[in-house]
N, C-alpha and C positions, 0 to 999 in steps of 0.2 A: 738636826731635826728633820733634813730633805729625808734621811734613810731610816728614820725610828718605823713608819712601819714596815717599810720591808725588812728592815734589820730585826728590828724587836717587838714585835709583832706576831704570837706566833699562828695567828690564822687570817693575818695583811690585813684586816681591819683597820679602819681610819678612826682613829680616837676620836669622837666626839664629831664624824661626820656623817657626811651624808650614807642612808642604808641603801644599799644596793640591793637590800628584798632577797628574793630567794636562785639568786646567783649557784647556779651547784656548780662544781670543779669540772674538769674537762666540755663544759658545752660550747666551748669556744673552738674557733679555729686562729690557726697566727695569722697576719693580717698581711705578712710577708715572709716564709720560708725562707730558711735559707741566709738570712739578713742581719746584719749588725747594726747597734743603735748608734747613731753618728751624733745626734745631737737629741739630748734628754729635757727633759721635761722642767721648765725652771726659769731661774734667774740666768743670762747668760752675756758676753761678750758683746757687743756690737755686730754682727751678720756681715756689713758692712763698711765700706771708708769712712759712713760719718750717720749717725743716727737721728743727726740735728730733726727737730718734728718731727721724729718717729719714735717716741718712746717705748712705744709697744713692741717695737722690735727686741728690748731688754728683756723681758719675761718669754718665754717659749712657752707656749700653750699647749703643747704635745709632743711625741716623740718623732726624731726621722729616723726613717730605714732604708736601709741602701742594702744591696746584695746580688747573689745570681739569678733570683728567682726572675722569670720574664713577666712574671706579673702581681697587684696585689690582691686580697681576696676578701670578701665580706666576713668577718671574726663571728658572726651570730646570723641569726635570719634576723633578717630589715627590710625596710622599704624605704626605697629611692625617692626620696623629698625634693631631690632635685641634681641634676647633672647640669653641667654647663655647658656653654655650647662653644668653647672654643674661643680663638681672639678675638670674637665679636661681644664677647661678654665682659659685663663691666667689672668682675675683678679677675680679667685675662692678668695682668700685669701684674699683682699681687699674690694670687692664687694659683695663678696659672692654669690646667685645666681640673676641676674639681668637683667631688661627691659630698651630698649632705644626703644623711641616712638615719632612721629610725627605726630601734627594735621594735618586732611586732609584738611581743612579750613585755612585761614587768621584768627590771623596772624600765624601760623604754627610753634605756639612755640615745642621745643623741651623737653621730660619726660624724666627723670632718676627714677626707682623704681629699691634701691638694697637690700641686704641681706635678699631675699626673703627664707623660710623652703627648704629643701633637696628635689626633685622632686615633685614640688610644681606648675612650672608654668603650665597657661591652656594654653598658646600663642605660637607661634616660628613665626620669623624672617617671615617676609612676611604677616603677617593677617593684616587685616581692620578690627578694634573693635568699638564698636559702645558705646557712653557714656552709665557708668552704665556696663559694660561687667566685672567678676572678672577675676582677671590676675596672680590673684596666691595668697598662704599662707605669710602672714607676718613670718618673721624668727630670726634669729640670725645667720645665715654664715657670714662668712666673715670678716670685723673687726669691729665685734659688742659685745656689749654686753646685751643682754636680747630682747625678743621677740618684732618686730617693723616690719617695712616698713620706708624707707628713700625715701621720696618723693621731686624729685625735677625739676627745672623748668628754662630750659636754654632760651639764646636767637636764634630766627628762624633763624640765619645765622648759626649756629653751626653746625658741620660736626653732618651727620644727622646716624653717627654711623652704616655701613653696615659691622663692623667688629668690637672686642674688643677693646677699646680704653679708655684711661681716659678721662677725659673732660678738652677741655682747651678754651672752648667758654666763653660768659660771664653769669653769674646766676644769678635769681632772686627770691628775698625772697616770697616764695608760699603765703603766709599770707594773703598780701594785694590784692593778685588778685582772691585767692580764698571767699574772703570777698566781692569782688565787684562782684564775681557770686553768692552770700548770701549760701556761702556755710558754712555750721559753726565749726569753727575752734577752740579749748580749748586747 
């Protein structure tokens, strides 16, 4: 069922979900060049030696991307809801250094980009970045392991993050919507 809509699907529509509005093909950019998906969007493994009180670690809320590109980039024009500031921030150790972003457009899905390198971001809280803009080094902070970007992709009703927060909106699998902007995803 994870691959019926990419698989059979033929224009990656989500049966009976959420409308992404008037999404047209190519207005995206990839979010990382260059990059391979290392870990997909789903039900997954344990991360770690032992998950004990961390269940949430079993679902992956989005995809990671690792590759040669040196940096990752805004997939649409957005606005920077909030950057972080670094190991002084309270989800340094979880997140590591991290982007919460809102398109400026319909439908105004909401981005998660975390475990970005150690003073890496180009962005802070407050910018209009235009598709194609990069937002910072792929990393390993936080609770990662090996160099990536965690790229993910909430729904527009989700608190639009103007302060540290985890995410408790709903998410959706980047995959299929960055396929139906012919963006190419491995």
């Amino acid at each position: 069922m994870g691959n019926a809509q990419m698989d059979y699907s033929s224009n990656c529509e989500a049966p009976g979900g959420f409308d992404f509005g008037e999404l047209q093909a190519d207005e995206w950019a990839h979010p990382m060049p260059n990059s391979r998906m290392t870990s997909p969007f789903g039900p997954r493994a344990c991360p770690l030696a032992s998950c004990a009180g961390m269940p949430f670690l079993l679902k992956h809320e989005s995809i990671d991307l690792a590759g040669s590109d040196p940096y990752f980039y805004a997939p649409t024009d957005m606005k920077i809801t909030y950057a972080s500031i670094g190991k002084i921030d309270e989800l340094y150790g979880s997140y590591g250094n991290y982007i919460f972003a809102q398109m400026t457009e319909a439908p105004h899905l909401v981005f998660e980009f975390h475990e970005a390198q150690d003073n890496s971001l180009l962005v802070k809280t407050g910018d209009v970045v235009k598709k194609g803009t990069p937002l910072g080094k792929p990393g390993a902070t936080g609770n990662s392991s090996g160099i990536h970007v965690h790229f993910q992709i909430n729904n527009p009703k989700t608190n639009v993050f103007d302060r540290p927060a985890s995410n408790n909106g709903t998410t959706y699998d980047p995959v299929p919507i960055l396929r139906q902007q012919k963006v190419n995803i491995q």
